[in-house]
N, C-alpha and C positions, 0 to 999 in steps of 0.2 A: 565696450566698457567706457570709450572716451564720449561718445553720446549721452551717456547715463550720466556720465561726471556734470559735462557743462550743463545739463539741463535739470540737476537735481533740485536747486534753489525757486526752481519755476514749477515745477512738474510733480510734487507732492501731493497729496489729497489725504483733508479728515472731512471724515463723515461722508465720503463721497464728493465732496467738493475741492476746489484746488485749497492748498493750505492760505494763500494770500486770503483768497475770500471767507476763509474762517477766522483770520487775523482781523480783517477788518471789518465782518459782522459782528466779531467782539468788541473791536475798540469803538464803534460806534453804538453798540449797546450799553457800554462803558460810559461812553459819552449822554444818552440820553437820561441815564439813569442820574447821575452827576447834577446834571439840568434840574433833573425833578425834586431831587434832593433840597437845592438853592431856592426853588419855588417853595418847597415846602416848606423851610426855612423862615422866610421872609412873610409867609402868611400867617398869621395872626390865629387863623382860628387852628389850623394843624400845629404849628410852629417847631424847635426843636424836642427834641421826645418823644413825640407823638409816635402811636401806633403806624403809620405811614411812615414815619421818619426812621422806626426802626427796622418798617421791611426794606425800604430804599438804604438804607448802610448795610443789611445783608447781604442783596444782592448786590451793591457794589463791589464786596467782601471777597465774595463766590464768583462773581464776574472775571475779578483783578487775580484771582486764585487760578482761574482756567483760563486768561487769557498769558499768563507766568507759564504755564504748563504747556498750552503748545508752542507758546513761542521759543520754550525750553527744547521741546520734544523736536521741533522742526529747525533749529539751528543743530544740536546734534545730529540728527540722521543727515540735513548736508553738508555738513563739515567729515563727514564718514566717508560717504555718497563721493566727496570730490575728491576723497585721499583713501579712498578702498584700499591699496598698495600699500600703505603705510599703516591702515588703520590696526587698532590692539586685538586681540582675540577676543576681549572683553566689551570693547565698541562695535564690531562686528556682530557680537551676539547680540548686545541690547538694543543696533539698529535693526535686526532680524526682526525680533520679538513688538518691537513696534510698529515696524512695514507691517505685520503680521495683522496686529490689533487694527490698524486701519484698513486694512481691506476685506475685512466684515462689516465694513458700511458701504463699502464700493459695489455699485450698480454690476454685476456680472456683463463680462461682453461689451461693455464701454469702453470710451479711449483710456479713460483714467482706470479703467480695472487693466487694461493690456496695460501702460503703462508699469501700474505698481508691480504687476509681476514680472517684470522685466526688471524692476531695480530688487525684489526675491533675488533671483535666479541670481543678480550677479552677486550680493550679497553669500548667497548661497553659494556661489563657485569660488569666493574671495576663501570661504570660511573654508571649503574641500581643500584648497591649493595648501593653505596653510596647516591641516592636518597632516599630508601629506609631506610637508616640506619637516612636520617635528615626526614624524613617523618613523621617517628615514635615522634621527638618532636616539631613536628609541634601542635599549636594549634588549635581550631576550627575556631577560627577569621581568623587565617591565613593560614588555608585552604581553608576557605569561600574567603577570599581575591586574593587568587590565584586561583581560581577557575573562580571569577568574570574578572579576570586580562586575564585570559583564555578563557572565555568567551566574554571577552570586545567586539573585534571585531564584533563578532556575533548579539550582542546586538546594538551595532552601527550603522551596516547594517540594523538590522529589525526597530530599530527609522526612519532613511533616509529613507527608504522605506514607513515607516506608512506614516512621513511627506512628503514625494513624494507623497504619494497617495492624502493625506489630500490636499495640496495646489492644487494639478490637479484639484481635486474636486471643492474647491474652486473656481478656473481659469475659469471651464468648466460651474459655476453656474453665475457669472460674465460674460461671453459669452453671454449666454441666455438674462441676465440680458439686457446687454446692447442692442441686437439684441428688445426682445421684447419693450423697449424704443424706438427704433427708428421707429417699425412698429407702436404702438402707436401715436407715433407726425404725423404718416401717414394719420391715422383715424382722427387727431384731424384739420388736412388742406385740406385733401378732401373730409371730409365726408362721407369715407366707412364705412363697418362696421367691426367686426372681423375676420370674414369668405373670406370677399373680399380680405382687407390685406392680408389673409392667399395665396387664390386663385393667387394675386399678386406677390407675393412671392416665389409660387412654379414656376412663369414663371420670375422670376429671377435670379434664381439657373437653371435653364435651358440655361442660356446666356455665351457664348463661351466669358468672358470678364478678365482681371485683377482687377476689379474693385470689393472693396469686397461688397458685398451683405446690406451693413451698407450704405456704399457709394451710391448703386442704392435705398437704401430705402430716402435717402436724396435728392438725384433726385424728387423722388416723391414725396419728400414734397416743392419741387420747384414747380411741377406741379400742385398742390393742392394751390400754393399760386396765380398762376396766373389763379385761377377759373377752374382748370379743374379736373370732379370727375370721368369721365366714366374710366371703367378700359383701353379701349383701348386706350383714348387722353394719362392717364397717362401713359401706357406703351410704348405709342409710343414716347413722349416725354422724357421719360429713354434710349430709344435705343441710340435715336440720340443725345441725350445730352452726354451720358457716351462715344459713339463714338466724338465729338468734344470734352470733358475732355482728351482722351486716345490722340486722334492726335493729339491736339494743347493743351498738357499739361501746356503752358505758358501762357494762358489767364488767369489763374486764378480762384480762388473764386468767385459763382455768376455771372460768364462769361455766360452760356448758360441760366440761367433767365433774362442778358439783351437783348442776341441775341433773344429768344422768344417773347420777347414786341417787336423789331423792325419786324418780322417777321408778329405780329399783326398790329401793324403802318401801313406797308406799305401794308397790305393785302393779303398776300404772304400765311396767313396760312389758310385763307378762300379759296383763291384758288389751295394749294397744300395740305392740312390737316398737323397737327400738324408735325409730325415726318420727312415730305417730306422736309418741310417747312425749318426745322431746317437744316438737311442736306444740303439742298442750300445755305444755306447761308453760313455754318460753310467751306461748298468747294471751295464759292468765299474767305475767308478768309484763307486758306490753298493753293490756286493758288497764290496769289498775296503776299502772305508771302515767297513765294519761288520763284517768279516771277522775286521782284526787293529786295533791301534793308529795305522796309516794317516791321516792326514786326507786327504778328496777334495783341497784345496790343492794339495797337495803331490804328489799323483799326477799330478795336471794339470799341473801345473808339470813334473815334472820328464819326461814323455812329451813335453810340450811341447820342453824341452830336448835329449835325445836321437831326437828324431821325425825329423830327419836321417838319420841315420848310421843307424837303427834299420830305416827303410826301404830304406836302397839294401843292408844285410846281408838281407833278404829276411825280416827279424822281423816280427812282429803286433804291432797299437798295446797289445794285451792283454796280450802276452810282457812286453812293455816296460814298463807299465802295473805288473806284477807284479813286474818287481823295484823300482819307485819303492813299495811298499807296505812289502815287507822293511827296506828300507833308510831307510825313513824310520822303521817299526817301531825300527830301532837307532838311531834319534838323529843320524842323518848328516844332513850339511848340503846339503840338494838342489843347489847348482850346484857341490859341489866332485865329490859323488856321479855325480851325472850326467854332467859333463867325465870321471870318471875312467872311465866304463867303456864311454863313446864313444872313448876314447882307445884302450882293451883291443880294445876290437873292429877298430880300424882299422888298430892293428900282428897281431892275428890275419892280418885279411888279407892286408899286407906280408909280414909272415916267419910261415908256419903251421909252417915245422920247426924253428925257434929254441925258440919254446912250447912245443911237442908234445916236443922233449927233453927241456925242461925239466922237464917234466912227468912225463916218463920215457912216454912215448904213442907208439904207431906213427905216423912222420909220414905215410904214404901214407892211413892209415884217417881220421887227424886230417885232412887236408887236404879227403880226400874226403866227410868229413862236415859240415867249414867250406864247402863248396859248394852244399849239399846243404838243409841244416839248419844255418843260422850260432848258431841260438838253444841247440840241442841239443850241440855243439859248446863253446857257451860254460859250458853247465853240466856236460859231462865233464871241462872242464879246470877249472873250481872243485873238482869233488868230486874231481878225481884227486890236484890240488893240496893238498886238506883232509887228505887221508889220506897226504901225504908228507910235512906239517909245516909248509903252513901257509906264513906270512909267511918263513920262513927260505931258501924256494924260489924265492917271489915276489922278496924283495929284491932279489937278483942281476939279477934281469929287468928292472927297469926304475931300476936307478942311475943309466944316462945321460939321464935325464930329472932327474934332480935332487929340486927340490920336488914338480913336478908326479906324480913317479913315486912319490912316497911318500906324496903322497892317492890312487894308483893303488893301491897296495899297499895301504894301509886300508880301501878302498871293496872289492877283492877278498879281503882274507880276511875281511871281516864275512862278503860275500856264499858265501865257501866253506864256514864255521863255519854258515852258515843255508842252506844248499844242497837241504835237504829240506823247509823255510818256503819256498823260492823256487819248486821243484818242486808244491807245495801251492796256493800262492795263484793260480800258473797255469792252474790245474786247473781254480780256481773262475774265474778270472777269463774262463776259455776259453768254461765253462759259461754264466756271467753276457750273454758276448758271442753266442753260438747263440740264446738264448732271448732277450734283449733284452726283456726285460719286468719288470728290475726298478726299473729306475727309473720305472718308468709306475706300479707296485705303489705306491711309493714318494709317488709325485706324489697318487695317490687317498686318502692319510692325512693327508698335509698339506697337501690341497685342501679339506677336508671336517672342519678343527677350526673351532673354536667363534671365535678370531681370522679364521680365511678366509672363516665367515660373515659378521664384521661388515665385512670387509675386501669381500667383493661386493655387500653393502646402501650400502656407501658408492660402491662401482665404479655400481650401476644410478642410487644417486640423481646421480652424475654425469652418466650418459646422457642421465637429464631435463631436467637445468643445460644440457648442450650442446643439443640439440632448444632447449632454452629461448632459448637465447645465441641459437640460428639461426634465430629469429621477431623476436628483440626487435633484433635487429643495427641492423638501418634504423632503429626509432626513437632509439636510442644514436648513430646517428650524427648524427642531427639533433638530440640533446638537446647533444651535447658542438661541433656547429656552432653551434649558438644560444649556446652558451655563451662560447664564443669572442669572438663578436659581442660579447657583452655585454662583454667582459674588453675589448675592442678600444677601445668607447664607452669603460670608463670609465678608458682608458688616456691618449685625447683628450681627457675633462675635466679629467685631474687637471695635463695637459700647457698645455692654456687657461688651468688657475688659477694654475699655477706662472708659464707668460708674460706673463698682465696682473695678476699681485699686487698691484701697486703702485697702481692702479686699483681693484680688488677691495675690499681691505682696505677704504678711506678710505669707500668706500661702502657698504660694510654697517655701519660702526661707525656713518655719517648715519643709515640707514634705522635703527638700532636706536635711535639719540637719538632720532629721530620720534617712534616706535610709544611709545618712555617718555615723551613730552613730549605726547602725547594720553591714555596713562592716566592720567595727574597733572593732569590738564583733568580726566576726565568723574569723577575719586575728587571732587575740587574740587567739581564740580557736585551730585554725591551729599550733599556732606555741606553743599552751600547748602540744598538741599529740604529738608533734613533739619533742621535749623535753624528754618527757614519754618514747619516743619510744629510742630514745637513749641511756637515762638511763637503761631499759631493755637492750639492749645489751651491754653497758659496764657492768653488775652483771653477764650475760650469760658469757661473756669472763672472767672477771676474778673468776667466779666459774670452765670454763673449765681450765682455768691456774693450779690454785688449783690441780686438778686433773691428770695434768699431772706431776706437779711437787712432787704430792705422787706414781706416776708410778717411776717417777726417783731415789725419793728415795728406794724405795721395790728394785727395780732392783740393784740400790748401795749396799744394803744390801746382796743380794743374792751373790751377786761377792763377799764382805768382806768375806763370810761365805765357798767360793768358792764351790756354789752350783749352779751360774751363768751358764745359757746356751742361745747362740744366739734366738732371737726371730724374729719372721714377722713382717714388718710393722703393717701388720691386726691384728695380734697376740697385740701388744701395743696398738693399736687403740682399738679393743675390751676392755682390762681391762684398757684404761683409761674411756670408756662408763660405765663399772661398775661400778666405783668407781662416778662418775658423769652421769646422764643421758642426759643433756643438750650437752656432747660434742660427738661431730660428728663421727661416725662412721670410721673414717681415718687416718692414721696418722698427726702428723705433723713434727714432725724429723723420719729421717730412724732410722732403729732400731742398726746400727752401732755408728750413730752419740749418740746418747742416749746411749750406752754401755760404750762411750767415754768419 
């Protein structure tokens, strides 16, 4: 320690160097910078301002700023350094922390790296001595306290943990929860039983889909509502549904339980079976949505609308399909559009010679081909109509309807004016319906984006959560039984406290005078002993007093008598023990001072 002391002012090191020679390669940097400055100064063509003149005052700046700092740094660590013993707990740390930062520049294994870890360690053994020396009056509370304080962290972590576990649990029971509701409403609309569902279920989790598993069991309670219980209608009516959900995500809620009633309508599903069925249709509304201006909406809608009257004219949902594509292309309002030209079709077949004159058409070819073909039929008299003028032919035809004939007349001459667009999208839409594979095309692009990836990483970590939910159930139920319990107890104590209050109170405020009217006894008692004990040692002291002051006299006498001779300390210490047995075996004046 006393090596360290005296050689601390000499034996520092920044940067790996002694601290002198960091002082004075600053002040001498100090210095040439200073120089250049005054040069620069006095020369005319840089002179003061200048770009030069400003970095030379920075660095002057920055210089004087760090040569302040270690000179700062290095007069506290040896002014610590030489008074370890005395230093504060607070200088001791901040000299740590700086010995610290400098011997990350220190050379390993060099004299100056052994060095600085030598004034560490003592540092370090200054800072342990003085732990130890407040440790010792540390209480128990305030050990326990620091302990806990010390432990804090610890305790923090393993809470967040427990409650991580606890709410997963939760989460993962909640999963189940909801999963097992949804298979339930399955059972309750089609009729299976538990086992089917189940069966169900395991070929849903088998589907290459983004669609969570909650979502395909909702499908199937689509399919349960529109009477179908066998597992394969329903599963087949999930494929295809969840495929027109995934590629024409803009139809909406309830979109593919309207497309399966018109697929029923117009017969479509008797002749292709449920799943084929749906697919057709959903790819003529995916062709013609991409076709023209169209929104799928709107074609669904307005098929939907005329799906009526479009079947019992012996039309395709496609025919039909294709002119809601046209007509929404023009801006027409789907339910005034579509009442208008259910309305056309339905006085076609009232009066087919009223039109067919009108139109200037043979009624017998007109009639027989309203028999025949109502669709083909409906577009001879649009283009027959287009090419007689239009609106000025139509008018007459339908005045005695009033309003309604005159959204009839707007809905037919757009549709006349666009009669080879209506011709056209049919075509595709015929196409779209034969091959029935565009919207499956459709579904395989936005099954397979970078969204429907994180969309089935979340769909499978749900799978785990339910599995999860359906181990941990029975302990959840026993955790939230117990709980209960508990909530129960302490609904009867607070009801106990509330009814004997008046009981309660008066004796705990007793029991509390008590418990204070014994700690003010045994403080009492503490501070008698203490007292006692005092007084003993003032009688101790001044009986040793006594006794030395009869040594001094014997030895004063001996001298008068000049029989006086030097004594030992021990030699006094001994006969002032004889003379008194209370005083301590040692002296307390030398034996010179006492001769004196």
């Amino acid at each position: 320690m006393s090596d360290i002391q005296s050689n601390a002012t000499t034996t520092l090191y920044i940067n790996g160097k002694p601290a002198q020679d960091e002082l004075n390669r600053l002040r001498n940097t100090l210095q040439d910078y200073r120089k250049q400055l005054v040069e620069v100064a006095a020369d005319s063509k840089r002179g003061i301002g200048s770009a030069e003149w400003k970095r030379l005052t920075n660095e002057i700046k920055s210089t004087e700023k760090e040569l302040k700092s270690v000179q700062s740094g290095v007069a506290s660590v040896s002014q610590v350094l030489l008074r370890l013993d005395k230093a504060t707990p607070k200088e001791l740390k901040n000299t740590l922390k700086q010995l610290k930062k400098e011997l990350e520049n220190i050379e390993r294994g060099s004299k100056a790296w052994n060095a600085h870890v030598e004034k560490i360690k003592a540092v370090k053994a200054e800072l342990a001595k003085l732990n130890d020396e407040t440790k010792e009056h540390e209480s128990l509370w305030s050990r326990f306290a620091k302990k806990m304080f010390e432990w804090g962290a610890g305790i923090q972590v393993t809470m967040a943990a427990i409650t991580g576990v606890t709410m997963t649990a939760r989460k993962a029971v909640d999963a189940y929860a909801s999963m097992e509701q949804e298979m339930a409403n399955v059972r309750k609309f089609t009729g299976m039983t538990a086992e089917q569902v189940e069966g169900l279920n395991e070929e849903f989790m088998k589907m290459d889909t983004r669609t969570s598993r909650e979502g395909l069991n909702q499908l199937a309670q689509e399919a349960g509502r529109l009477g179908k219980s066998s597992k394969e209608d329903i599963l087949g009516f999930v494929r295809a549904a969840d495929q027109i959900n995934v590629a024409l995500d803009d139809l909406g809620e309830g979109a593919t339980l309207t497309l399966s009633k018109l697929t029923n309508i117009f017969g479509d599903e008797e002749r292709y079976g449920t799943e084929q069925a749906l697919l057709k249709v959903g790819s003529v509304i995916n062709e013609l949505s991409q076709n023209c201006s169209a929104s799928a909406p709107y074609i669904a809608e307005f098929a939907s609308r005329l799906g009526g009257t479009g079947a019992q004219a012996k039309m395709s949902v496609q025919q039909i399909m294709a002119y809601g594509a046209v007509l929404d292309s023009a801006q027409q309002n789907v339910e005034s559009a579509s009442t208008a030209l259910s309305q056309v079709i339905v006085k076609l077949y009232r009066d087919p010679a009223k039109y067919a004159n009108a139109a200037g058409l043979d009624v017998q070819k007109f009639t027989e081909l309203l028999k025949k073909d109502a669709n083909e039929a409906v577009l001879t008299l649009l283009e027959t109509l287009n090419k007689a003028g239009g609106m000025d032919v139509l008018a007459p035809m339908f005045a005695d309807m009033g309003e309604k004939g005159a959204r009839s007349v707007q809905t037919l001459s757009v549709l006349a004016k666009k009669i080879d667009e209506v011709r056209s999208q049919q075509e595709v839409a015929n196409k779209a319906f034969e091959d029935g594979t565009s919207v499956t095309k459709e579904f395989d692009v936005q099954n397979n984006t970078v969204q429907a990836g994180l969309e089935k990483a979340k769909k499978n970590f749900n799978e785990i959560a339910v599995k999860l939910g359906q181990r941990l159930l029975p302990l959840m139920k026993y955790t939230i039984t117990t709980s209960t319990v508990l909530m129960k107890v302490i609904s009867g104590l607070v009801s106990f406290v509330v009814e004997y209050r008046a009981v309660i109170i008066p004796l705990t405020v007793a029991i509390v005078a008590y418990n204070a009217a014994i700690a003010a006894a045994a403080l009492k008692a503490k501070v008698l002993v203490y007292w006692q004990k005092l007084l003993r040692e003032e009688q101790v002291a001044a009986t040793a007093a006594q006794a030395l002051a009869n040594v001094a006299i014997h030895l004063f006498a001996l001298r008068l008598n000049k029989e006086s001779r030097i004594l030992s300390p021990i030699q006094i210490g001994i006969i002032a023990s004889v003379l008194h047995p209370n005083v301590p075996n040692q002296p307390i004046l030398s034996a010179n001072q006492l001769q004196n």
